[in-house]
Phi, psi and omega in degrees: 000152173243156198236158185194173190215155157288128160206179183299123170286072179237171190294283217320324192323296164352268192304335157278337180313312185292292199288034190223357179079011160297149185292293184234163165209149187234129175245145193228105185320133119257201188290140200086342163302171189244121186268309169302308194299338177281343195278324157324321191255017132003271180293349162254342186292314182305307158350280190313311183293323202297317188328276234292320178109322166317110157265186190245141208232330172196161204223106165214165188235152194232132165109319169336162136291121193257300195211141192240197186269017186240339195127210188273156168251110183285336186276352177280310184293323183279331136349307234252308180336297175317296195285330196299312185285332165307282163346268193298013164288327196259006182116321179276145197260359180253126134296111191225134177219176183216135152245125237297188187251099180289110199278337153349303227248135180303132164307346169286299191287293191327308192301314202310314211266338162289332180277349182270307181280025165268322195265338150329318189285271181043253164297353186249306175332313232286302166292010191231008181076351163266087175343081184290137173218163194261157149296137178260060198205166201224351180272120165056051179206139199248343204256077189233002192201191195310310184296323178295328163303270194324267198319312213255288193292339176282358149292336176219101187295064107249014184234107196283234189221172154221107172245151202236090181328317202290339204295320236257304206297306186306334171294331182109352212255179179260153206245209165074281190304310194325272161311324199284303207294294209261026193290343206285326196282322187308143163245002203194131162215155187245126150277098202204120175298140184204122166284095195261124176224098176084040159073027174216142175294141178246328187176111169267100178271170193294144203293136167139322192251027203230189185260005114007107174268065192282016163295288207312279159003274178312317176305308187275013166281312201285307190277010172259341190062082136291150196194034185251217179258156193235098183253116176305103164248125178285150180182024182242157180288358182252300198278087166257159150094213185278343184279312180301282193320312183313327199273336182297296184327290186308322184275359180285308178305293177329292175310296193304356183259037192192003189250151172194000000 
């Protein structure tokens, strides 16, 4: 396994990435992104990994609209085309995307339509070295969980998971049944700490200090033979600043007494 962090796709992200000991950065297009300007800044991002020795560890988009009550969304798909070729410009082999839930439409046309764009990324990823995987995230994605993975992913045996432990707790569901069942799938996981206090999210603090049994965690990754990446997302309302920074370190120590 390797440790990584999400960050802004500019060159420095490298170089700090480097002096903090990570591996990788993982960046994420998401709805509202400058899309053009990342595709642009390519050739200096590739620059930045060659210097530094960082490679990009996953390339995804979040939030988008996929497919509507008409079908797939073309001007979505090509989006998603535009990144896939970016991802192998830069090295990376992950691609991650989610696709919303059309309330039109019978969860039968939603599967239908979803199982057609995973396999559009697919077939165009495939040959280009990149590994398309669905989100374990709920925003503006309906393919997050058992039944859809049974449907959707037993249908396209090449299409992994990026699963996010805190995703599974906030749903409600066991993030635990979850990996021992689909850990064969993961292509991707995210570190990101969660709090439950009185049956409501409180805060995602950096992983190590939050209720995440992430010894266990690890143990069904090493019996899933996971070998991908463990990418650090800051993502709480509280660790910012000079605070933030201490928590990327502690969870960089933390992971890493659990890495071998």
């Amino acid at each position: 396994m390797k440790l990584g962090i999400i960050a802004s796709p500019e060159a420095a992200s490298f170089h700090q990435a480097k002096e903090i000991g990570l591996e990788f950065l993982e960046f994420c297009i998401n709805i509202g992104s400058d899309l053009d300007a990342f595709i642009a800044s390519v050739p200096v991002l590739k620059e930045a990994s060659g210097q530094t020795g960082v490679q990009v560890g996953s390339v995804g988009r979040w939030g988008t609209d996929r497919i509507a009550k008409e079908g797939i969304v073309e001007e979505e798909l090509q989006a998603s085309y535009a990144l896939i070729d970016a991802a192998s410009e830069l090295g990376c082999r992950n691609f991650v995307c989610g696709v919303n839930y059309v309330e039109e439409l019978s969860y039968y046309e939603n599967v239908t339509l979803a199982i057609d764009y995973f396999r559009k990324l697919i077939e165009y990823g495939t040959p280009k070295g990149v590994v398309i995987s669905s989100y374990n995230c709920k925003w503006n994605n309906f393919v997050d969980n058992d039944m859809a993975w049974t449907i959707i992913h037993g249908h396209l045996p090449e299409l992994g998971i990026k699963f996010d432990p805190s995703h599974s707790r906030y749903a409600g569901r066991d993030y635990l049944v979850e990996a021992g069942k689909w850990g064969s799938r993961f292509r991707h996981v995210h570190i990101k700490g969660s709090v439950i206090i009185d049956g409501m999210r409180f805060d995602d603090p950096p992983a190590g200090l939050d209720q995440t049994d992430w010894g266990t965690f690890m143990a069904v990754l090493y019996a899933s033979g996971y070998e991908g990446g463990l990418s650090i997302e800051p993502h709480s309302k509280v660790w910012h600043g000079e605070l933030g920074d201490k928590g990327v370190k502690f969870t960089i120590g933390y992971m890493r007494s659990m890495m071998f």
